[in-house]
MIDOSE-1310 file (N, C-alpha, C; in nm, 2 decimals, decimal comma, always signed):
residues 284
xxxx	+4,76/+1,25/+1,75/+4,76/+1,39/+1,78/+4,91/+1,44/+1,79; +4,91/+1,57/+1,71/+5,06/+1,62/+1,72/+5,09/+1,65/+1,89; +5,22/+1,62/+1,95/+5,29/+1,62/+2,07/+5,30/+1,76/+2,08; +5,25/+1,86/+2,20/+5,27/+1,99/+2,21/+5,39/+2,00/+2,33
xxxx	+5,45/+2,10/+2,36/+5,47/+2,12/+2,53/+5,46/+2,23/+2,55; +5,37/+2,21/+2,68/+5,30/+2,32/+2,75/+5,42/+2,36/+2,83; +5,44/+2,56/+2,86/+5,54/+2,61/+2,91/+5,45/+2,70/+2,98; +5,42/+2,72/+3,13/+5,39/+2,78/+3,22/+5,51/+2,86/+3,36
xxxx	+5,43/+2,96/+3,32/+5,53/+3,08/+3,40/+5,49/+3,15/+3,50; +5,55/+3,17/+3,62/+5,48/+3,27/+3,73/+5,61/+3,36/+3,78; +5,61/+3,50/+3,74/+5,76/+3,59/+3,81/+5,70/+3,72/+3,82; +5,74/+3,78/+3,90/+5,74/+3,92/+3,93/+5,71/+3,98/+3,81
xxxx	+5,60/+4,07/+3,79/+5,62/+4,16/+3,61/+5,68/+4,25/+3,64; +5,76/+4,28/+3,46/+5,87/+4,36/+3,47/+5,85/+4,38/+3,29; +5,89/+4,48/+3,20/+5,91/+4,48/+3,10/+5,99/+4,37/+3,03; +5,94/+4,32/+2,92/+6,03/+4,26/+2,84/+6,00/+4,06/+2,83
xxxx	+5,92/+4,03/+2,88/+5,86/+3,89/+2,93/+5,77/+3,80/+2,83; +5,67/+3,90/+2,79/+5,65/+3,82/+2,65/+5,77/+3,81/+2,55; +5,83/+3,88/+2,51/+5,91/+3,92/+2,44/+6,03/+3,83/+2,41; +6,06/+3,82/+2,54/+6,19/+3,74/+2,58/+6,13/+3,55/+2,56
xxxx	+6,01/+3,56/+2,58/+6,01/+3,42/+2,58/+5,94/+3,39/+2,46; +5,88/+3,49/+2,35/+5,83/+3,43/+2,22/+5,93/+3,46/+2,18; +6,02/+3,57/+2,19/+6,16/+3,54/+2,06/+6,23/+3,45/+2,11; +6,28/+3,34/+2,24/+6,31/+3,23/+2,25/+6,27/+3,14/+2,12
xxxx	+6,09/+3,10/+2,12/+6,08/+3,03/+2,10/+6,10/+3,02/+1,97; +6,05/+3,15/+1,87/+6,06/+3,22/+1,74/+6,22/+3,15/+1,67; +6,31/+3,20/+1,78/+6,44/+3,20/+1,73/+6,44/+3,03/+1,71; +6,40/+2,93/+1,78/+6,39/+2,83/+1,78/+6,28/+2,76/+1,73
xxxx	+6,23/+2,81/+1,61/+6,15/+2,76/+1,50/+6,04/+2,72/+1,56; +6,02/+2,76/+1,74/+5,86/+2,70/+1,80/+5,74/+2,75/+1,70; +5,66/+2,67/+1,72/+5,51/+2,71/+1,65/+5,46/+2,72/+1,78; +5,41/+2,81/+1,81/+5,35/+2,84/+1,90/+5,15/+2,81/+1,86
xxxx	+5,10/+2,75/+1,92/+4,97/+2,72/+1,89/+4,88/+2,77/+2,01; +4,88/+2,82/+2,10/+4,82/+2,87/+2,19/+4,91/+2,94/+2,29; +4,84/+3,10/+2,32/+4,94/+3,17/+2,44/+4,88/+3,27/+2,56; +4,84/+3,24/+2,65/+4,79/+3,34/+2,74/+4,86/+3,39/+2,83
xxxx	+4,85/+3,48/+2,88/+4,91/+3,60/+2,97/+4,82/+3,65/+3,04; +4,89/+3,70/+3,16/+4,79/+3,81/+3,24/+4,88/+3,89/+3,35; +4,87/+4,00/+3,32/+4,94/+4,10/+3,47/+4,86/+4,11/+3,57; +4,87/+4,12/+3,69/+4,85/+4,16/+3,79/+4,86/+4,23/+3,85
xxxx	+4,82/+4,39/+3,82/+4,84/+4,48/+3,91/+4,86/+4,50/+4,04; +4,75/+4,40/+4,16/+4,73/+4,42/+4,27/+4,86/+4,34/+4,31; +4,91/+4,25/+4,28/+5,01/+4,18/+4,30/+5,16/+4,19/+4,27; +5,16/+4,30/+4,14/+5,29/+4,27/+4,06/+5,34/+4,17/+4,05
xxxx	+5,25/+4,09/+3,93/+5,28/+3,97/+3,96/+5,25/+3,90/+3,77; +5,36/+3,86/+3,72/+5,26/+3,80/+3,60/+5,28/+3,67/+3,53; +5,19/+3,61/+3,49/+5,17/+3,49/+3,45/+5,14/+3,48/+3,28; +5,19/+3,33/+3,27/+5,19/+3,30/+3,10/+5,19/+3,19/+3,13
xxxx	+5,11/+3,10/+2,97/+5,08/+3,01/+2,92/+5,13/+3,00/+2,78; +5,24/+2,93/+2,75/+5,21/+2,89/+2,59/+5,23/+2,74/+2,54; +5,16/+2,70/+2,44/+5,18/+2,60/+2,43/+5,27/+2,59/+2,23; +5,30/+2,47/+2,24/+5,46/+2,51/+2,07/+5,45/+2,34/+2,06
xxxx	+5,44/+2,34/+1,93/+5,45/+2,20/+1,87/+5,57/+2,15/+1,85; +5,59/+2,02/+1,97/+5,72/+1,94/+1,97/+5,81/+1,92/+1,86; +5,69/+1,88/+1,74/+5,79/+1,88/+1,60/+5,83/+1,98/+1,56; +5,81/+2,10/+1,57/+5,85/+2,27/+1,56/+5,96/+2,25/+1,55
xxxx	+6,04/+2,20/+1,66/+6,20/+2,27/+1,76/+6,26/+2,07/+1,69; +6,38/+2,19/+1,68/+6,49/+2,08/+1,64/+6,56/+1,98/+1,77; +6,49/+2,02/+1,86/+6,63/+1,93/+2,04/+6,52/+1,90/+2,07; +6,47/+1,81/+2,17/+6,46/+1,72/+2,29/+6,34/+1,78/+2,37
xxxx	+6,27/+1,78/+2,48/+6,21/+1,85/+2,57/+6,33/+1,84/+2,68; +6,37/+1,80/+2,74/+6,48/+1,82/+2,79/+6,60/+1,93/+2,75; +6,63/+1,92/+2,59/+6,72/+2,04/+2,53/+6,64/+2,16/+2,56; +6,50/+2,17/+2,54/+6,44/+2,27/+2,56/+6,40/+2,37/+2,70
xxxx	+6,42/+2,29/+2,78/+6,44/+2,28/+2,97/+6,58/+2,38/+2,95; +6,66/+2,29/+2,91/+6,78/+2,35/+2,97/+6,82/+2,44/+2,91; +6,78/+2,52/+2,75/+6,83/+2,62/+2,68/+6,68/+2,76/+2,74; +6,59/+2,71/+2,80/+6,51/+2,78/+2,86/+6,53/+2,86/+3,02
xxxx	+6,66/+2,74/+3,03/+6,66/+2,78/+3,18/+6,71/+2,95/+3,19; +6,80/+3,03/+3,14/+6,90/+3,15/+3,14/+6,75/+3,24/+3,15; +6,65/+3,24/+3,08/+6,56/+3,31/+3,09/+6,50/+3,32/+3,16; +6,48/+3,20/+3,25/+6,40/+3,18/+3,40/+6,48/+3,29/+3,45
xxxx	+6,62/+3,23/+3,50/+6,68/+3,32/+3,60/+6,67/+3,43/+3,57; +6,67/+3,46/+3,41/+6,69/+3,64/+3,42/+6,59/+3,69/+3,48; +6,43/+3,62/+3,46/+6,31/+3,66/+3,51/+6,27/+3,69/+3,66; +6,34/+3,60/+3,70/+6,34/+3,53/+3,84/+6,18/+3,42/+3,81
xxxx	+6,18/+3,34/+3,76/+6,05/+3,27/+3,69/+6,04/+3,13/+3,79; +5,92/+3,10/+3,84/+5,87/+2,98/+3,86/+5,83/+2,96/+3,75; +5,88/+2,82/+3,67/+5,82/+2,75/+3,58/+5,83/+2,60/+3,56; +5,73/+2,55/+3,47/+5,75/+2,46/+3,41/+5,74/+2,40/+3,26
xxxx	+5,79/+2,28/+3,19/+5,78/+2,27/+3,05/+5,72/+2,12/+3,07; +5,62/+2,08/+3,04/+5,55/+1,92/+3,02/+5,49/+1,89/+2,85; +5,52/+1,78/+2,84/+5,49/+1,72/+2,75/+5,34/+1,65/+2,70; +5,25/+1,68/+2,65/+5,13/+1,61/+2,64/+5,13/+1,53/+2,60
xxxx	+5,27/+1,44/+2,60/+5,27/+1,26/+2,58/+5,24/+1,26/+2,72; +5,34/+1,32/+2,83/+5,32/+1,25/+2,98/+5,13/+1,22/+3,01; +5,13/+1,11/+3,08/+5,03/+1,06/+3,14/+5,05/+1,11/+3,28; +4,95/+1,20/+3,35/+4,94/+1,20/+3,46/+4,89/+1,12/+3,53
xxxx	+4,91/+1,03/+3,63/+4,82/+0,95/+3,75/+4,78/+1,00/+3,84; +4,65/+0,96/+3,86/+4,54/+1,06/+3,93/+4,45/+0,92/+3,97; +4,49/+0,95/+4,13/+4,42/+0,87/+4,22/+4,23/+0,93/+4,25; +4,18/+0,87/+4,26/+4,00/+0,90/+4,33/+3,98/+0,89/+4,43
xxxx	+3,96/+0,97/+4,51/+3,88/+0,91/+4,62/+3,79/+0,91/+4,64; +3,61/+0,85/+4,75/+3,52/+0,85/+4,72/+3,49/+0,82/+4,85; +3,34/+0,86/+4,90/+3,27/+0,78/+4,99/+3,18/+0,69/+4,97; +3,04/+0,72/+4,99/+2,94/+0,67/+4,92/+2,86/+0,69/+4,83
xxxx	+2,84/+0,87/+4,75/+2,84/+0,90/+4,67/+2,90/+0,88/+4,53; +2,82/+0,84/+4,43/+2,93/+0,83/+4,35/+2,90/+0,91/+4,20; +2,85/+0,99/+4,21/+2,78/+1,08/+4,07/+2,92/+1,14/+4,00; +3,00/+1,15/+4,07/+3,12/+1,27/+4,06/+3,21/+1,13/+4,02
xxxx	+3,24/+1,03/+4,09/+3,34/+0,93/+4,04/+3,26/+0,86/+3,89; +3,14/+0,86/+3,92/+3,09/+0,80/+3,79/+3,13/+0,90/+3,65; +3,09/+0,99/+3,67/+3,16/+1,10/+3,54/+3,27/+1,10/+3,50; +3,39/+1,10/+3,56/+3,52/+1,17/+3,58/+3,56/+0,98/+3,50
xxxx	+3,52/+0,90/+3,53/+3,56/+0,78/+3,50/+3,50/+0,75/+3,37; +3,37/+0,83/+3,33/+3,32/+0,82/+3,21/+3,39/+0,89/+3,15; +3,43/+1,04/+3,07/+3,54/+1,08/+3,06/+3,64/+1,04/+3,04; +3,73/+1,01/+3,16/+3,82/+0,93/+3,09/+3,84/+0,80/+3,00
xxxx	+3,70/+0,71/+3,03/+3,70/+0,61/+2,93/+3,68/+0,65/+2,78; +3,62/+0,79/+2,81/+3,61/+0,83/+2,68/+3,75/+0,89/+2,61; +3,82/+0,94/+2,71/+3,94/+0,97/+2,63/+3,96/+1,12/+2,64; +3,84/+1,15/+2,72/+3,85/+1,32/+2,74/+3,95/+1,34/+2,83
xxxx	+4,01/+1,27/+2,89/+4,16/+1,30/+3,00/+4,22/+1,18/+2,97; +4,35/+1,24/+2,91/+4,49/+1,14/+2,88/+4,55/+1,12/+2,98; +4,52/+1,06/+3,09/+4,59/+1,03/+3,26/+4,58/+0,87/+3,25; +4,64/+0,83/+3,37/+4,62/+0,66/+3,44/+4,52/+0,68/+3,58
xxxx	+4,49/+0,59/+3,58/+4,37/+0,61/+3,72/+4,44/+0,48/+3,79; +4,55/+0,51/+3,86/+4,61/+0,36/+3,94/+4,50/+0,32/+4,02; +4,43/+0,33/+4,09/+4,33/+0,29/+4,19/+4,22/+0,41/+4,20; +4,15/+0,29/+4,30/+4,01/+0,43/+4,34/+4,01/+0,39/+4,51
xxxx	+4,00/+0,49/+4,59/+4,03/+0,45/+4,73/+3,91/+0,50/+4,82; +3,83/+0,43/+4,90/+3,72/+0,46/+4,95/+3,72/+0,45/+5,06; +3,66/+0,53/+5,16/+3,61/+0,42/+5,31/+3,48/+0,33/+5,31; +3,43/+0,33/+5,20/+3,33/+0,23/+5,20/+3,33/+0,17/+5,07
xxxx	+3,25/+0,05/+5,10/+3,26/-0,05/+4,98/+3,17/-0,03/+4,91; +3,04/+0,09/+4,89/+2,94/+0,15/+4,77/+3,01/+0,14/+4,65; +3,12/+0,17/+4,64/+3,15/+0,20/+4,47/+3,24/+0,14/+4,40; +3,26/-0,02/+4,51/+3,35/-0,12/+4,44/+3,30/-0,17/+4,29
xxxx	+3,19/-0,17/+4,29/+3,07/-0,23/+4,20/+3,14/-0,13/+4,05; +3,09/-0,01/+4,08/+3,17/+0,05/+3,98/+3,26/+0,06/+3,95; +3,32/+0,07/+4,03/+3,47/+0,06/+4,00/+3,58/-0,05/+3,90; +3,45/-0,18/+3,94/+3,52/-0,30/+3,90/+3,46/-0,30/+3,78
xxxx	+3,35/-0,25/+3,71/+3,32/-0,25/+3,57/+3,42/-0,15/+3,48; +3,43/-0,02/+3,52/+3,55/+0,00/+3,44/+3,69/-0,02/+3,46; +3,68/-0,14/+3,50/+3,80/-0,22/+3,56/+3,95/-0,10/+3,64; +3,91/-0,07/+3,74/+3,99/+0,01/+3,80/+4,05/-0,07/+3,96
xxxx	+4,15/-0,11/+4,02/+4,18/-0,12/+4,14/+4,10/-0,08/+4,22; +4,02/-0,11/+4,31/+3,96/-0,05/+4,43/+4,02/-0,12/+4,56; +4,06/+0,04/+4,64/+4,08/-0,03/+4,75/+4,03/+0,06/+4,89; +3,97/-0,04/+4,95/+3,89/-0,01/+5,04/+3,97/+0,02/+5,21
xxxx	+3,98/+0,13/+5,23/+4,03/+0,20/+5,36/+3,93/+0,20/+5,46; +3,89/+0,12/+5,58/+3,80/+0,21/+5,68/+3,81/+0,28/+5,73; +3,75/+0,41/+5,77/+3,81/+0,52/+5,87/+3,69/+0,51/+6,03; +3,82/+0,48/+6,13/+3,75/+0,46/+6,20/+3,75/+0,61/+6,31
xxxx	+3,69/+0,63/+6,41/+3,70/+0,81/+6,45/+3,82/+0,77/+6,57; +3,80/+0,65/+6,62/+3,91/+0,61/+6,72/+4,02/+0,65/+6,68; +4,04/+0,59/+6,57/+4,20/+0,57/+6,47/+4,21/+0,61/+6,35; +4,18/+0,77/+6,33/+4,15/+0,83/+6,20/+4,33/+0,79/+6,14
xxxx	+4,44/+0,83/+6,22/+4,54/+0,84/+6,15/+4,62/+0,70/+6,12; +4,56/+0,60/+6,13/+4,60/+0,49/+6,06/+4,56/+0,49/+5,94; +4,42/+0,52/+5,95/+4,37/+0,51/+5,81/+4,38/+0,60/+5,72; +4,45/+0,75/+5,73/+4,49/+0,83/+5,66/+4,66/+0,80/+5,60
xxxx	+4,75/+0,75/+5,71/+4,86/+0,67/+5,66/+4,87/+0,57/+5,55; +4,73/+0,49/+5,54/+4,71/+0,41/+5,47/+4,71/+0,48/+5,31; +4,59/+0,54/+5,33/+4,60/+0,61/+5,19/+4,70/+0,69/+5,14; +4,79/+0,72/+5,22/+4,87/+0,83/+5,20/+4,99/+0,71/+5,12
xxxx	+5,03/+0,62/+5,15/+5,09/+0,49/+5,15/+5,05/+0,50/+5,02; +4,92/+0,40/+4,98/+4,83/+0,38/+4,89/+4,89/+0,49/+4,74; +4,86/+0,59/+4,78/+4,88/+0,68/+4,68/+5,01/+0,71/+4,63; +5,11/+0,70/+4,74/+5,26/+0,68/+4,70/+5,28/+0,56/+4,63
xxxx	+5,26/+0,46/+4,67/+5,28/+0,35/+4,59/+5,21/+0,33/+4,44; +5,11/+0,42/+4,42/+5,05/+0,40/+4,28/+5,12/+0,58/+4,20; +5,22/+0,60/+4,27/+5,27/+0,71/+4,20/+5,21/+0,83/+4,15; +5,06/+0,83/+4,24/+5,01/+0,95/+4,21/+5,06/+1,09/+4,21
xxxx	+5,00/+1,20/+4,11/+5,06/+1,28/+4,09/+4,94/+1,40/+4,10; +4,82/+1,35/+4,14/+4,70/+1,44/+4,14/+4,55/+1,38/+4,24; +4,59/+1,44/+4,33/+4,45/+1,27/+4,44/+4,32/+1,43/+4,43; +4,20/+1,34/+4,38/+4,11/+1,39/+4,36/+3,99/+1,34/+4,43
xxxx	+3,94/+1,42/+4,53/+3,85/+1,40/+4,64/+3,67/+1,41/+4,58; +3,63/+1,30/+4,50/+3,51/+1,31/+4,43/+3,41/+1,26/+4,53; +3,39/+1,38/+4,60/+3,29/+1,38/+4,73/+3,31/+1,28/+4,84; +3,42/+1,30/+4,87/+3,52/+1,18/+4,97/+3,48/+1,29/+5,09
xxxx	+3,39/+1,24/+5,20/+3,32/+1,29/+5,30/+3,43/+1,28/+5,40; +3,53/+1,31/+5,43/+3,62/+1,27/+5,51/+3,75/+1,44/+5,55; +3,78/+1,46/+5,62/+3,84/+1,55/+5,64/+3,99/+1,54/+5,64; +4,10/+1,63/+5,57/+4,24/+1,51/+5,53/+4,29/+1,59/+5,64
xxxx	+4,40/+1,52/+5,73/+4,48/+1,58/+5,83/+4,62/+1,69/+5,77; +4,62/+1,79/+5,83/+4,68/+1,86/+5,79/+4,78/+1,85/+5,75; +4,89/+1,77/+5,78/+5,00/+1,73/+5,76/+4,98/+1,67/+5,60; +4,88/+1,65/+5,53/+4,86/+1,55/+5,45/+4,85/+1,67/+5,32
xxxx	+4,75/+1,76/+5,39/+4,73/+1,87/+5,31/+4,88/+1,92/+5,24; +4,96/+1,95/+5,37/+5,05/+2,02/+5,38/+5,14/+1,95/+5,28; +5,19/+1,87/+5,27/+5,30/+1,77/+5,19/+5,23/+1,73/+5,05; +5,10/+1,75/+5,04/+5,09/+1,78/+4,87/+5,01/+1,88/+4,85
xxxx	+5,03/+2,00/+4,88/+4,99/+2,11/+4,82/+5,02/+2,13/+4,64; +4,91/+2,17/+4,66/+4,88/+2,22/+4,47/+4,86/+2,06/+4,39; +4,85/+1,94/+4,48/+4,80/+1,82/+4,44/+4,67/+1,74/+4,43; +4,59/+1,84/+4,58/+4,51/+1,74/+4,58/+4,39/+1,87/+4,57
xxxx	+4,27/+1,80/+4,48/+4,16/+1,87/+4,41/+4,08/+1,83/+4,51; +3,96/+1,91/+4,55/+3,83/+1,84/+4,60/+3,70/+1,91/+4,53; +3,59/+1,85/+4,53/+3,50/+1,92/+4,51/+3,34/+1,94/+4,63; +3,34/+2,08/+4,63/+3,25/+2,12/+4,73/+3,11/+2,13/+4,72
xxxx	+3,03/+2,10/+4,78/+2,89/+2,08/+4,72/+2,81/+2,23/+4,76; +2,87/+2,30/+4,74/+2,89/+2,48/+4,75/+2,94/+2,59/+4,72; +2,86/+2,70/+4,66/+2,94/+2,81/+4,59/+3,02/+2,89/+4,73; +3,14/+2,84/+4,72/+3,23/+2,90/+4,84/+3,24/+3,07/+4,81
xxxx	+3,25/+3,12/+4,95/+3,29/+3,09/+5,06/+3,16/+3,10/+5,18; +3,06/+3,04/+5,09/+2,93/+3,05/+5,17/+2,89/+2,87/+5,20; +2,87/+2,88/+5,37/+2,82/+2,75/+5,34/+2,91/+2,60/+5,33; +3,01/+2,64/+5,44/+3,10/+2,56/+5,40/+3,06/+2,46/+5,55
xxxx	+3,16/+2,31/+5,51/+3,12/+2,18/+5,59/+3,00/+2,13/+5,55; +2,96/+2,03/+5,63/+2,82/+1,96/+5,62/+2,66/+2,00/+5,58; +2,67/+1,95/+5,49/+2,50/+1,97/+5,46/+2,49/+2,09/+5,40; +2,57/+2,16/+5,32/+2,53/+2,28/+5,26/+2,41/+2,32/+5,19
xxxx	+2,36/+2,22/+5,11/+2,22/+2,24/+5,01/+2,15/+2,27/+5,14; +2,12/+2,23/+5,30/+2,03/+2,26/+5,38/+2,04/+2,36/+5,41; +2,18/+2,42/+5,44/+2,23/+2,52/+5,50/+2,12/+2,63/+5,39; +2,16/+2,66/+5,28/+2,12/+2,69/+5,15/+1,98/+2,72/+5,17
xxxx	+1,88/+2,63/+5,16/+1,76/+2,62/+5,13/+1,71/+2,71/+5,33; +1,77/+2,68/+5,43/+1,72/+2,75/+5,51/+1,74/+2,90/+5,51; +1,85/+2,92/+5,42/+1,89/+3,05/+5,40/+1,81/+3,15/+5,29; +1,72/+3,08/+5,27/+1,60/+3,11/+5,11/+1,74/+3,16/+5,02
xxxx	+1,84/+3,09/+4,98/+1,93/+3,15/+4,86/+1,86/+3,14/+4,73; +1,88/+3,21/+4,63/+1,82/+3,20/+4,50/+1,94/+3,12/+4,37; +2,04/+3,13/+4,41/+2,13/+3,02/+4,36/+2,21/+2,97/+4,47; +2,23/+2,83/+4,41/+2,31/+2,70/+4,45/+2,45/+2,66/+4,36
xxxx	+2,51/+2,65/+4,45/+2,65/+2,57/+4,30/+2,69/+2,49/+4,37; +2,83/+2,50/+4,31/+2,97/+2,38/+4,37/+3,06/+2,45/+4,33; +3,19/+2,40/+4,41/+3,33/+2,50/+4,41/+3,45/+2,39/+4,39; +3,53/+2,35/+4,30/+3,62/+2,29/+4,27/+3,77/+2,38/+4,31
xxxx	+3,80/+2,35/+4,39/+3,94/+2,40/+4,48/+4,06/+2,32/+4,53; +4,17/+2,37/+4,55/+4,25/+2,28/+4,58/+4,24/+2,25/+4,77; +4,26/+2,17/+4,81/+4,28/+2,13/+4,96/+4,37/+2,20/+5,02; +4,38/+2,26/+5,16/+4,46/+2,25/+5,21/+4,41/+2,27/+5,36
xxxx	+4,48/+2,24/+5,48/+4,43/+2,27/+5,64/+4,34/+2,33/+5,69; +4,28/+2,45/+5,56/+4,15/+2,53/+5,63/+4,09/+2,44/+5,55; +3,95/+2,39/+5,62/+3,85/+2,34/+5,59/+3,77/+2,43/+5,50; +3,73/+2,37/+5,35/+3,67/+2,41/+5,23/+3,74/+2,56/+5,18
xxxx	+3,88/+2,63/+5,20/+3,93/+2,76/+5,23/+4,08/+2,77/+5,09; +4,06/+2,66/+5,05/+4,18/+2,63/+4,96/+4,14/+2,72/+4,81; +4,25/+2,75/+4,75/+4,25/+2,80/+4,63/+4,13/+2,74/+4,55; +4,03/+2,86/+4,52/+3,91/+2,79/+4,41/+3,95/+2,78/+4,24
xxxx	+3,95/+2,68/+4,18/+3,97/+2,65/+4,07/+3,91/+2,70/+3,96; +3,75/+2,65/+3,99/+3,64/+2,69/+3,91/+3,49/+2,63/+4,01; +3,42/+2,71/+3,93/+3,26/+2,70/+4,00/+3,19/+2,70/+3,93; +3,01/+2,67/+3,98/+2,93/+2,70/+3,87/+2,80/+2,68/+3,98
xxxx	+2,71/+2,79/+3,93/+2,56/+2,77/+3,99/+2,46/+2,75/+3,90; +2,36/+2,69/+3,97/+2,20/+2,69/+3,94/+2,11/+2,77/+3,97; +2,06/+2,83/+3,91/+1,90/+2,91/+3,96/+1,81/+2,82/+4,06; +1,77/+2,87/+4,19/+1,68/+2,80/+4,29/+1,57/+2,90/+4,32
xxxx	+1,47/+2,87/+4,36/+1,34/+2,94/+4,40/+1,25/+2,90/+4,52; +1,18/+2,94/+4,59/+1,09/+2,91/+4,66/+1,05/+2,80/+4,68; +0,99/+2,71/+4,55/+0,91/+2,57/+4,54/+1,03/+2,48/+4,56; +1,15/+2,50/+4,55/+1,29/+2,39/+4,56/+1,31/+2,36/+4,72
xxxx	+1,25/+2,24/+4,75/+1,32/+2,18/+4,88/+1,45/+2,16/+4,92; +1,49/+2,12/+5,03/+1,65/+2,06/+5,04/+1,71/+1,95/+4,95; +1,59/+1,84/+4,90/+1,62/+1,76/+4,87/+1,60/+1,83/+4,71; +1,54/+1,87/+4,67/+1,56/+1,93/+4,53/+1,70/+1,97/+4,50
xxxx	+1,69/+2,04/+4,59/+1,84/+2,13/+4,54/+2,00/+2,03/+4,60; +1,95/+1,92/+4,65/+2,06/+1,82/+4,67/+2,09/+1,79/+4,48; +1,96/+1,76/+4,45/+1,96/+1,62/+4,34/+2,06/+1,73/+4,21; +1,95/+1,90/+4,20/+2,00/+2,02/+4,11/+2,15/+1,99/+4,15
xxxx	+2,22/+2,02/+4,26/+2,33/+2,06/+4,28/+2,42/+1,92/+4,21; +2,35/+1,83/+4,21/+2,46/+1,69/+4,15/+2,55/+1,75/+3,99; +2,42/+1,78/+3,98/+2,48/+1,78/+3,81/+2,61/+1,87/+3,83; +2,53/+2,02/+3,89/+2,64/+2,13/+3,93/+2,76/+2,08/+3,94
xxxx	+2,81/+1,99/+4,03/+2,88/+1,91/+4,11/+2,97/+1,85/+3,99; +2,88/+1,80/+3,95/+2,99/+1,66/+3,79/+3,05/+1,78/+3,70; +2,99/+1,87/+3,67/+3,03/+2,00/+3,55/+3,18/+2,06/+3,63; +3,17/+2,13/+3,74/+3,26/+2,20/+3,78/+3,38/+2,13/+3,85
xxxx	+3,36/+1,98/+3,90/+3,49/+1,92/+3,91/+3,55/+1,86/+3,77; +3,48/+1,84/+3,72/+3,55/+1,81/+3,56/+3,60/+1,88/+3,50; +3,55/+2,00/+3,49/+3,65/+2,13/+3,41/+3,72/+2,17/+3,52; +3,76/+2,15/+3,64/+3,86/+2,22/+3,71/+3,92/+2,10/+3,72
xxxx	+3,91/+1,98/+3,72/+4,06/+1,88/+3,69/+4,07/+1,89/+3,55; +4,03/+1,95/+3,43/+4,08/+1,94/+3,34/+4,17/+2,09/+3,31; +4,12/+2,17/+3,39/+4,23/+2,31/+3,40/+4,36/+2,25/+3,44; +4,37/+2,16/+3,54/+4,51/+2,17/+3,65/+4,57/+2,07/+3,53
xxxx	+4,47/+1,98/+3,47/+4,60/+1,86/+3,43/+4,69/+1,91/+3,30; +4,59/+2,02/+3,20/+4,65/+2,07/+3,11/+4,75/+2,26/+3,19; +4,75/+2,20/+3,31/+4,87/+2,31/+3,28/+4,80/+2,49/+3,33; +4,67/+2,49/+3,31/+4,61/+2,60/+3,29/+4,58/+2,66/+3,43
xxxx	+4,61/+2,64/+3,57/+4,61/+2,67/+3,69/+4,75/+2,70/+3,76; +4,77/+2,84/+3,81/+4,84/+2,88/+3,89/+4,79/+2,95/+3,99; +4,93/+2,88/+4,12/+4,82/+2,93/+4,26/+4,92/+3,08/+4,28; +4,88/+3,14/+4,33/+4,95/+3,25/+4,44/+4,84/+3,26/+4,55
xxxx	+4,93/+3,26/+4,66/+4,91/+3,23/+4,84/+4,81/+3,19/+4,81; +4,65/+3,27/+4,83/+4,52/+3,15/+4,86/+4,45/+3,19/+4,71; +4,51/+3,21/+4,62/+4,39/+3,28/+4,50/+4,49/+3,13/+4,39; +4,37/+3,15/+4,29/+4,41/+3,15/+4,15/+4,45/+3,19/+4,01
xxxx	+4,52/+3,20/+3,93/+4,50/+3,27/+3,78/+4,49/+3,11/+3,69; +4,33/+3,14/+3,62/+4,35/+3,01/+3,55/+4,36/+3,11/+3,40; +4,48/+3,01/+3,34/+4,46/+3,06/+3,20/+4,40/+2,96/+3,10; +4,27/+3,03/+3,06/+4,17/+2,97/+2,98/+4,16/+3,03/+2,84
């Protein structure tokens, strides 16, 4: 596949921003193959996406960083330029559920996410089994309630050492200490077994069904210190009714579950997720 690099942007809007950055890339023989934008009124605030074929441009992605930079500053721009050769590494974590690690690992074996999976990190030993067939590292953390923060050091260790760049909580029943949150913001994904912001913590599907709701979903969001409160990525629900028990709408909500964490780590890894304070703009 031709090598693209994805150029994502977040600055204050102001006249002149598309402009300035397609006649960059124009002037510089980019092909531009994909480009999204969006203003933000309530914010003044605007964002872009473009993506431009590596072989287009005569310099380096590096040359391209650095003859990009004068524009940033004139914009005042958070940005970035990534290459869709880079391999992102993207840690798992898991409990004893494993519907959501099963997918995300099927997927990738298929080739639908160009990443490395350094390990899979659990507090229980349920999903070594799987783990070891698609031959992945498993390593097993116990979390005990005595000494949660040893065992959260561990992982935190764990994940530095496999050079993670994206730790993805595939129904990892565990709550991360805030400090943890805090030091990788905009890194670590979880998925919620709930259309937030209803229903959050334990047992939601019961919460749900006592609540007679007529839809059920899941919420794929990034982590951070508020519990289930982090930037939502993407969602998706089910139709429920009357005759659907708790346990019905457990088993319904699975699939919900595998759909909406999959397409929300596949927004953040291509690039297509920007946070401002607690919201999102995904450009799709």
């Amino acid at each position: 596949m031709t090598t693209t690099y994805c150029l994502r942007i977040k600055c204050p809007d102001s006249v002149g921003i598309v402009a300035a950055v397609s006649g960059f890339l124009a002037d510089n023989h980019g092909w531009i193959t994909e480009a999204k934008h969006h203003s933000d009124a309530s914010t003044g605030m605007f964002y872009m996406r473009q993506e431009v074929r590596g072989d287009s441009l005569p310099f380096s992605l590096a040359e391209l960083r650095r003859r990009f930079q004068p524009i940033a500053e004139r914009f005042a721009m958070e940005w970035s330029i990534r290459s869709s050769d880079e391999r992102q590494r993207v840690v798992l974590l898991v409990s004893k559920q494993d519907h959501c690690l099963a997918d995300l690992l099927h997927r990738w074996r298929g080739g639908e996410y160009a990443i490395d999976i350094p390990c899979i990190i659990s507090n229980h030993e349920d999903c070594r089994q799987l783990a070891d067939w698609y031959g992945v590292p498993y390593e097993y953390v116990p979390i005990h309630r005595a000494d949660k923060d040893a065992a959260f050091d561990r992982i935190e260790a764990l994940y530095r050492e496999a050079g993670g760049e994206v730790m993805v909580l595939a129904r990892f029943m565990q709550i991360l200490p805030p400090a943890l949150c805090e030091r990788y913001f905009g890194q670590i994904i979880n998925i919620h077994h709930s259309f937030l912001p209803s229903f959050m913590g334990a047992k939601p599907y019961h919460q749900a069904f006592d609540r007679g709701v007529k839809l059920i979903g899941a919420t794929c969001h990034y982590v951070t210190s508020d519990l289930d409160a982090g930037p939502i990525i993407e969602q998706e629900v089910v139709r429920v009714n009357h005759s659907h028990g708790a346990a019905e709408m457990v088993r319904l909500g699975k699939d919900v579950e595998t759909i909406t964490l999959a397409r929300g780590l596949a927004y953040h890894l291509q690039d297509r997720v920007v946070i401002h304070e607690n919201k999102t703009v995904v450009l799709t």
